[in-house]
C-alpha positions as CSV (number, residue, x, y, z in Angstrom):
1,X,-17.8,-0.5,-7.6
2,X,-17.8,0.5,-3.8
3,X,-19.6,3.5,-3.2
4,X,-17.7,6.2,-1.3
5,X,-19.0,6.4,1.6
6,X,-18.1,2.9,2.3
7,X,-14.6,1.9,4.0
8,X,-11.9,-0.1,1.1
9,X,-10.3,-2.3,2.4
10,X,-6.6,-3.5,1.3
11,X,-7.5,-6.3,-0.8
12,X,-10.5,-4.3,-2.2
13,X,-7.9,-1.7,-3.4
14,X,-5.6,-3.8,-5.0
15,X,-8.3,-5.8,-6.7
16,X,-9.6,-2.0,-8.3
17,X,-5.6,-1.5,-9.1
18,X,-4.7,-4.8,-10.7
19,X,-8.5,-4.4,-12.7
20,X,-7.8,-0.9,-14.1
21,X,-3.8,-1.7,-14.6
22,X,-2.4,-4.8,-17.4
23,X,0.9,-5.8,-14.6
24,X,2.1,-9.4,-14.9
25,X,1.7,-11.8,-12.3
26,X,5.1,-11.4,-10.7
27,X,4.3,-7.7,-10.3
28,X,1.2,-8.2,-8.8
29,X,3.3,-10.4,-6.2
30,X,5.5,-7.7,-5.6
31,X,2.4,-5.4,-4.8
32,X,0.5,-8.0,-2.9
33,X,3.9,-8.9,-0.8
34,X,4.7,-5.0,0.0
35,X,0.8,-4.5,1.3
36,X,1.4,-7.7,3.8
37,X,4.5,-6.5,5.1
38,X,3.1,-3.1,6.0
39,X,0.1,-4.2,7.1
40,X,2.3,-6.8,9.6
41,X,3.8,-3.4,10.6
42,X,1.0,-1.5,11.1
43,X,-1.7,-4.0,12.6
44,X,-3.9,-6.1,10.8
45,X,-7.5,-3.8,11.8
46,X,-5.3,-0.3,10.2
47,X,-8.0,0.5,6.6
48,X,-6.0,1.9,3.7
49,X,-7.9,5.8,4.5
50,X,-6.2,5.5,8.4
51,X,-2.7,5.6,7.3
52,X,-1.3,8.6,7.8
53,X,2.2,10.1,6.6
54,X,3.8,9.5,9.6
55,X,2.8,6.1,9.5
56,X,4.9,5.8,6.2
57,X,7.7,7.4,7.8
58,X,7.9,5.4,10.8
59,X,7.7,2.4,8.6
60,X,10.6,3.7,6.8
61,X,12.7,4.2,10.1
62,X,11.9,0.7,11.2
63,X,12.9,-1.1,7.6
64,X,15.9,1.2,6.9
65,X,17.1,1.0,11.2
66,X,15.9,-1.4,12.6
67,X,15.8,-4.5,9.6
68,X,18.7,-2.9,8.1
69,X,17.1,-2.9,4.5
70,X,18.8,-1.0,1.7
71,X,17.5,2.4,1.0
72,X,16.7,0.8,-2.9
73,X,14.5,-1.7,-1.4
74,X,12.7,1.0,0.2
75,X,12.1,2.8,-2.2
76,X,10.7,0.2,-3.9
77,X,8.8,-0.4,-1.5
78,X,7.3,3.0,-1.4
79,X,6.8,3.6,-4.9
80,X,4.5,0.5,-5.1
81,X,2.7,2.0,-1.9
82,X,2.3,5.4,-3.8
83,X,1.0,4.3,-7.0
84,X,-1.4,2.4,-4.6
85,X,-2.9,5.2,-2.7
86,X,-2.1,7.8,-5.8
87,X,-4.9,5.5,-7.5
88,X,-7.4,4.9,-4.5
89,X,-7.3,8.7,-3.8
90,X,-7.7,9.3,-8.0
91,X,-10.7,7.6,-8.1
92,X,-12.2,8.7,-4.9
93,X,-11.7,5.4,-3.1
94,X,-10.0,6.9,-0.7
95,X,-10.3,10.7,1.1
C-alpha cells in the first residue's frame, strides 16, 4: 500500500480500484479506456491529485463541442471518473 505522502499515479489507482472492487474484464476496459482518453486530454505528466474541477469541465466542453459525443457517453464517462477519484480520496490516496 502506497503511503500518503507519496504521489499515485493513474495506473497505481486503478490497480487499488480493480483490487478492492470484483468488475469483469470488460469493465475494467471501460475504466482503463476512459483514464487514457483523459489523460490524452490532459497531458500525459497531469497525477490523478492535480486534476482539478475545471479540468473535468473543460474536458466535458471539448467531448460534448468539440468531438460531438452524446451527452450519455459523457456521462459515462464521468461516472467511471468519479467512482475513481470518490475511491482514491476514500482511502486517502488522494487529498
Amino acid at each position: 500500500m502506497l503511503q500518503t505522502a507519496e504521489k499515485i499515479g493513474w495506473d497505481e489507482l486503478l490497480d487499488e480500484y480493480f483490487f478492492s472492487h470484483m468488475l469483469r474484464p470488460a469493465t475494467e476496459w471501460s475504466y482503463r479506456k476512459v483514464k487514457r482518453v483523459f489523460v490524452n486530454f490532459m497531458g500525459e505528466t497531469v497525477q490523478p491529485e492535480e486534476v482539478t474541477h475545471r479540468d473535468v469541465l473543460k474536458w466535458r466542453r471539448y467531448l460534448l463541442g468539440e468531438q460531438k459525443q452524446s451527452s450519455h457517453t459523457w456521462n459515462n464517462k464521468v461516472a467511471h471518473l468519479r467512482a475513481i477519484f470518490n475511491f482514491g480520496i476514500e482511502r486517502k490516496l488522494l487529498p
